[in-house]
N, C-alpha and C positions, 0 to 999 in steps of 0.2 A: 600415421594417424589419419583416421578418413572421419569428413566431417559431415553433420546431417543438419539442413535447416527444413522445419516446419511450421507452413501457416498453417494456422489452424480455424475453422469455423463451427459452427454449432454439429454441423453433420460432416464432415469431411476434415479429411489430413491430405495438404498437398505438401507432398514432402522430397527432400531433392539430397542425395546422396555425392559427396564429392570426395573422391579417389585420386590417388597419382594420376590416373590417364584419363580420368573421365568425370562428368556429369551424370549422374541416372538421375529422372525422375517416376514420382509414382505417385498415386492419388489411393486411398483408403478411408473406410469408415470411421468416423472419431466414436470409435463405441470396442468393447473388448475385443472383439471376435475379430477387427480393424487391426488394436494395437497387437495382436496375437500375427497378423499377416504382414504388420510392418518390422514385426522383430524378425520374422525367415526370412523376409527379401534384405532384411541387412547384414544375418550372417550369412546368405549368399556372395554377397561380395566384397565382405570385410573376414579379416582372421582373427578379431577381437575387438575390444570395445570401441567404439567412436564418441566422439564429441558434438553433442545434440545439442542446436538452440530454437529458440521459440520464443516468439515476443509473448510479453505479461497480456494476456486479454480476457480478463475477470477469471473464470470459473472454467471456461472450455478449453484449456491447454491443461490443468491440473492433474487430470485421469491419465494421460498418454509421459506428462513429465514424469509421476510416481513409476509407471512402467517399465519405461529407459533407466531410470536411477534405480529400480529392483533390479534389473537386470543387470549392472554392473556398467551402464554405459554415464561418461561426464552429460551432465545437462546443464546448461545457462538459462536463467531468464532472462529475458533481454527487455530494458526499455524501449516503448515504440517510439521515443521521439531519437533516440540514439538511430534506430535504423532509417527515420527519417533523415535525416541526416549525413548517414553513410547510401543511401539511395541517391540522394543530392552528389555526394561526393562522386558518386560514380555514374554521376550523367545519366540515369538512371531513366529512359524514354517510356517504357512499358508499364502498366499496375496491374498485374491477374497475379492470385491466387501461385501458379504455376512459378513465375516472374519472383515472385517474393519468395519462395522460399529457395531458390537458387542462391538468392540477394542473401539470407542469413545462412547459407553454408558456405558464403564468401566470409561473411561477414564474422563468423565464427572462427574458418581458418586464419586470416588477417588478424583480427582484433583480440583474439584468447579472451573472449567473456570470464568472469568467475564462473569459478561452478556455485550450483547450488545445492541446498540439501534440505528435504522436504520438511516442513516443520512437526515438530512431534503430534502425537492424535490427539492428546488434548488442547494443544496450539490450534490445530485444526478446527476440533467439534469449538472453540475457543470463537475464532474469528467466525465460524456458520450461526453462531449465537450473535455475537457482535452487530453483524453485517444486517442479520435479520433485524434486530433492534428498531438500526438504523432506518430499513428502509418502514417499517412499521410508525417511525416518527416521520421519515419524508411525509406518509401519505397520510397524520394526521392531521401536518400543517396545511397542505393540501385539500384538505375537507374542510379542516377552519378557517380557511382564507374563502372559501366557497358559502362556508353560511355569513361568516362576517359582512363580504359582499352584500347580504341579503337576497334574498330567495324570495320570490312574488308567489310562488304557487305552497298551497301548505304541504300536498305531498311529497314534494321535492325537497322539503325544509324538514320533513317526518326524515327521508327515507336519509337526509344525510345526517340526524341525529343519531339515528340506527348505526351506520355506519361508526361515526364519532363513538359509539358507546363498545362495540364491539371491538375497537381499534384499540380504546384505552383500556379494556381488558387482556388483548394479545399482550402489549408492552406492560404492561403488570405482569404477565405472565412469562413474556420472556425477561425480563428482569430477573425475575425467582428463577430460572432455569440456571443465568451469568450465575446467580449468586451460589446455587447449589453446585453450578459444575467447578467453578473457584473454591468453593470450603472441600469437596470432594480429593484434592490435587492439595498437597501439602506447600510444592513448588509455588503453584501459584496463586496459592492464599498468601504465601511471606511477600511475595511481591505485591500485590494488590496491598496489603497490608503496608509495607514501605513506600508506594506512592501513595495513598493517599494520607499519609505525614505531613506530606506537600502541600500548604494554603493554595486553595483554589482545582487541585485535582480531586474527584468525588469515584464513588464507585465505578461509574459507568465511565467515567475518561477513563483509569486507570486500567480498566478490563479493555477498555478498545488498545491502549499504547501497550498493552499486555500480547495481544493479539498482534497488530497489526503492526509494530516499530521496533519493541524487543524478544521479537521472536530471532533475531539475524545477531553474528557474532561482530559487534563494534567495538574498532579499538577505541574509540574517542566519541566524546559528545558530539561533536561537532561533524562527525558521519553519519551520529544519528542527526542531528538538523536536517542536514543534506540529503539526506536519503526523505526525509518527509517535506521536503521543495522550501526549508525554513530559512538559506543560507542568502543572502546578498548577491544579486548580480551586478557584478560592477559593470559599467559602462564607458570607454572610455576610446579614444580615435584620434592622434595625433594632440593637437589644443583643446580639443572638444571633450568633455568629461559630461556625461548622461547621467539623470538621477539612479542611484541603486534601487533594485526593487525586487522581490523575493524570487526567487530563481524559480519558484512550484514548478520543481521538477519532484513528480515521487507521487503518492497517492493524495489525492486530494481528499480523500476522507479523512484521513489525517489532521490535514487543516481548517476541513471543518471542525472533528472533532475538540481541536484545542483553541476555537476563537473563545465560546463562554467562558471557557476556563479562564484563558487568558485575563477577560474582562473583570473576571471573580478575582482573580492572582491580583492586578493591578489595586486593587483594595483592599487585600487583607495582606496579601505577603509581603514582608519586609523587604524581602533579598530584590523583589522586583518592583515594589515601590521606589526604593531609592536609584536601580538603575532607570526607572522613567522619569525620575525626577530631574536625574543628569540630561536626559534625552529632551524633556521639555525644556529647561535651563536653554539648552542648548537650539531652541527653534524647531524642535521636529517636528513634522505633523503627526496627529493622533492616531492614522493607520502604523505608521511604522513605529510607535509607540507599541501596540498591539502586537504587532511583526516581530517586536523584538521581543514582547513578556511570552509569544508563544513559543518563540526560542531558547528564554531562558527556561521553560518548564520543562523543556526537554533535558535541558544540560543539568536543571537540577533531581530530574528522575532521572536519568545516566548515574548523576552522582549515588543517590542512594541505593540500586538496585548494585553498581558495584562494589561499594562500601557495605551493602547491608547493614546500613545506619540510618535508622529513623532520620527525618529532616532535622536540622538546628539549625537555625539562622545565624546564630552566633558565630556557626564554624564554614560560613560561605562569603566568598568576598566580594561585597557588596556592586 
């Protein structure tokens, strides 16, 4: 098996091919006419498929992973703090472009990443709704923290109401897109449908965790936590025992996504009322209160979307 690591940047693939006897490298386009010249030079000097990884970095490794994975070859994404990590482990003196992707076709042969498999296209158009949403509310809280501020000049005070008003017509807009592309998709109206059963998960959480958390095949709740940085990092060194605190390894929109929820859950939902109640009893402080209700919303969407059971509180243990 010969294995391929590539970094990837906005315009370029530095990509580094590892063979029984050798290292090749090579630098290419990250654009088709690129991934069309990175597939000859690999069946140049492989007799079939290899094993391709690439760290997760937003949007610009997507195009060249779908590629590899049409064409029959394994692909991994990889986390970039795992390759930090495995960098560290290997004494690792250099940082180019070049250097790195050598590091994940090490890192690939050594470690056997999972493979992955590209999410389906309505998954896809799914999260490009989602993601847009998102950054449409980043940048209104960001204009309303700018007028809040107050504004001394009135045109400056005009032109971010203009703003403000146009923003809150995109996210009115893309909201109706979520909603049509989910009634559109039978699949993922029954989901959307069975989380928001769940007190405190509403439309828009439930199209993001649709998107962005259950798109991947988990055996267990508690892969999904972990995969969205929700799980406990213990701490502990000889006599010494560190407080626990959320591991946020995984997408932090994620976590964003689910703090309001959380907040909203801790007041109407039973199942996670009463385990914070345990949690307050018990001296916690009110982040990892938090920490935990956005834990449990995950384990109780796990629960529903595998059961395809409406929520009941009655049938969850407390």
């Amino acid at each position: 098996m010969a294995y391929l690591g590539l970094d990837i940047s906005k315009a370029t693939l530095q990509v580094a091919l590892r063979t029984d006897d050798k290292v090749r490298r090579k630098a290419c386009a990250n654009t088709p006419s690129g991934f069309t010249e990175l597939g000859t030079w690999v069946a140049r000097y492989t007799d079939g498929p290899v094993h391709a990884g690439l760290e997760a970095t937003g949007t610009y490794g997507d195009a060249v992973a779908r590629f590899l994975h049409d064409g029959g070859h394994t692909v991994s994404i990889i986390n970039p703090a795992a390759m930090r990590a495995y960098a560290a482990s290997q004494l690792t003196r250099a940082k180019t472009d070049a250097v790195d992707a050598v590091l994940i076709a090490d890192f690939v042969a050594t470690q056997h990443p999972p493979a992955w498999t590209p999410p389906a296209p309505e998954i896809r158009a799914l999260q490009a709704l989602v993601r847009r949403l998102d950054a449409l509310q980043e940048m209104h809280t960001q204009e309303t923290n700018r007028r809040t501020a107050g504004v001394a000049v009135e045109a400056v005070r005009a032109s971010i109401d203009a703003v403000l008003a146009s923003l809150d017509a995109q996210i009115a807009h893309v909201r109706q897109l979520i909603r049509d592309h989910i009634d559109r998709h039978p699949g993922l109206r029954q989901q959307c449908e069975l989380l928001t059963t769940i007190p405190g998960i509403g439309d828009t959480t439930a199209a993001t965790l649709i998107a962005e958390l259950f798109d991947k095949p988990y055996t267990s709740a508690r892969q999904a936590a972990a995969f969205a940085g929700l799980v406990p990092r213990i701490q502990q060194s000889g006599q010494w025992r560190g407080r626990p605190r959320l591991s946020k390894i995984g997408p932090s929109r994620l976590r964003k996504a689910l703090y309001f929820p959380a907040l909203t859950a801790l007041r109407c939902n039973p199942t996670i009322r009463a385990s914070a109640a345990r949690l307050l009893a018990a001296g916690k402080p009110k982040m990892v209160i938090v920490g935990a209700a956005m834990r449990r919303l995950i384990h109780l969407a796990f629960g529903v979307l595998k059961t395809r059971r409406a929520y009941e509180p009655q049938l969850v243990r407390p």
